[in-house]
C-alpha positions as CSV (number, residue, x, y, z in Angstrom):
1,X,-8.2,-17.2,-11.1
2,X,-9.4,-15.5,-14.3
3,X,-12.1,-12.3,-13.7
4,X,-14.7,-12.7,-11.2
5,X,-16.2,-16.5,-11.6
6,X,-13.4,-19.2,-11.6
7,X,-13.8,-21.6,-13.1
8,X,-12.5,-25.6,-11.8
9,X,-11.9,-28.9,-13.5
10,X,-12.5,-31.9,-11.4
11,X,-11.0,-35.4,-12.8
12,X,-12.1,-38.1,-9.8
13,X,-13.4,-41.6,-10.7
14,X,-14.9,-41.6,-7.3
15,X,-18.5,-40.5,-7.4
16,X,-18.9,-39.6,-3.7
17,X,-15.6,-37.7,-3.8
18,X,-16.0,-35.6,-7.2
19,X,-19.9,-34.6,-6.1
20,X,-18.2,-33.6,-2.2
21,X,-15.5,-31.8,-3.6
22,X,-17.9,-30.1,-6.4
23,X,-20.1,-29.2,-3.3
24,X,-16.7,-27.3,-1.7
25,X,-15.7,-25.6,-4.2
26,X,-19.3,-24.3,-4.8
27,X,-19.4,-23.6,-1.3
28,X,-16.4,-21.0,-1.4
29,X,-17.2,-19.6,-4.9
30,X,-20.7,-19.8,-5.6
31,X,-20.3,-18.3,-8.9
32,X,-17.7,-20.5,-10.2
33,X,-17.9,-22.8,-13.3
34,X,-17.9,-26.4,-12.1
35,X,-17.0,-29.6,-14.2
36,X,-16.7,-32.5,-13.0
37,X,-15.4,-36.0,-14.9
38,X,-14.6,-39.3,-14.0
39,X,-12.2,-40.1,-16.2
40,X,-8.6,-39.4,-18.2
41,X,-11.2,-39.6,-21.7
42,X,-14.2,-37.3,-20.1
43,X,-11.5,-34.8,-19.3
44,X,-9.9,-34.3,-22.5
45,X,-13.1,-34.1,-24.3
46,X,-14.5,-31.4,-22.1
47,X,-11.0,-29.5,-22.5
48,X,-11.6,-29.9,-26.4
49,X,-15.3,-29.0,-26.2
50,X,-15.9,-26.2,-23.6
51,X,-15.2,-22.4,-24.2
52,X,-13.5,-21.1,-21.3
53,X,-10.6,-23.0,-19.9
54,X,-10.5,-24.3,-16.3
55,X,-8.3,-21.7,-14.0
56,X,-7.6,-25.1,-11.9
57,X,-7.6,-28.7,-12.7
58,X,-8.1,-31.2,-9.4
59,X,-6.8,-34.5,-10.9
60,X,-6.6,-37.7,-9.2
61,X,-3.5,-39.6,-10.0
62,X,-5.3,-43.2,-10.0
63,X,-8.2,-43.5,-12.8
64,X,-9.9,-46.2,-14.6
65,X,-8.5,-45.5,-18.0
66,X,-4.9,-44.8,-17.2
67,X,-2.2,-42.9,-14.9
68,X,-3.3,-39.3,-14.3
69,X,0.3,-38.4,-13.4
70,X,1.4,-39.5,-16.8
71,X,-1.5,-37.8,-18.1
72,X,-0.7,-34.5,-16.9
73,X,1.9,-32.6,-18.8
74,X,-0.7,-33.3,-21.5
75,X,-3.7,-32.1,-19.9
76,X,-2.1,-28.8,-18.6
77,X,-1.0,-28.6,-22.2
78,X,-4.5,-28.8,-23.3
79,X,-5.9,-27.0,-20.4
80,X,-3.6,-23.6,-21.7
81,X,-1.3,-24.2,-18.8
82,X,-4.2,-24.2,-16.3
83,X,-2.2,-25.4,-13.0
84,X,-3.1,-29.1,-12.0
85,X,-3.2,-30.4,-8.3
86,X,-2.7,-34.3,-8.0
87,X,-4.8,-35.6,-5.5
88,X,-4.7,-39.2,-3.9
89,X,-5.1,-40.7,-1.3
90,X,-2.1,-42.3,-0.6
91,X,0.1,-39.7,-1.4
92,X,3.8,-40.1,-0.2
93,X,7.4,-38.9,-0.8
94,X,8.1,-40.5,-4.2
95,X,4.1,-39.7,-5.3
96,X,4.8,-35.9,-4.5
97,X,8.0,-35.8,-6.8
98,X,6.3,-37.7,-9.7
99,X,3.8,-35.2,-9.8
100,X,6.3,-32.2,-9.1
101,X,8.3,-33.7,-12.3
102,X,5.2,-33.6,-14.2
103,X,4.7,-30.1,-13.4
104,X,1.5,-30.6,-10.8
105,X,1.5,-27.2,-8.7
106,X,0.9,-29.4,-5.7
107,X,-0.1,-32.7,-4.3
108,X,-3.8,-33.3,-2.0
């Protein structure tokens, strides 16, 4: 994580989920720079928009506007190589080695 205040990505169509995990990551670094989309469209307009980069993108791989694991080498791109964890909630093998080919750091 960049300097003192890190600073997080979220990409979760699921209201309840994105505002919990928000809450978490406050939790454990109060000082960090939270953003929070719920979709593929929100998240690349707030990569184009905001100044500093996210240190860490949470994306979910299933979202209303397309297939966040496809998605992905192009986000990191535009996220300056920011490391991405794919999160679902059906995760299994073949899941975890899509998102490894597409260069997620890891799989939630």
């Amino acid at each position: 994580m960049s300097g003192s205040s890190p600073t997080f990505l979220i990409i979760e169509d699921h209201a309840l989920f994105r505002v919990g995990l928000g809450m978490m990551l406050e939790q454990a670094w109060p000082e960090a720079d939270i953003q929070a989309v719920a979709s593929l469209a929100q998240a690349r307009e707030a990569l184009a928009e905001r100044g500093p980069q996210p240190d860490l993108v949470l994306l979910d791989i299933r979202l209303p506007d397309g297939d966040g694991l496809a998605a992905l080498p192009s986000l990191r791109d535009q996220a300056r190589g920011a490391p991405v964890l794919a999160m679902s909630a059906d995760v299994d093998a073949d899941v975890v080695r899509r998102a490894r080919d597409q260069g997620a750091a890891g799989c939630l």
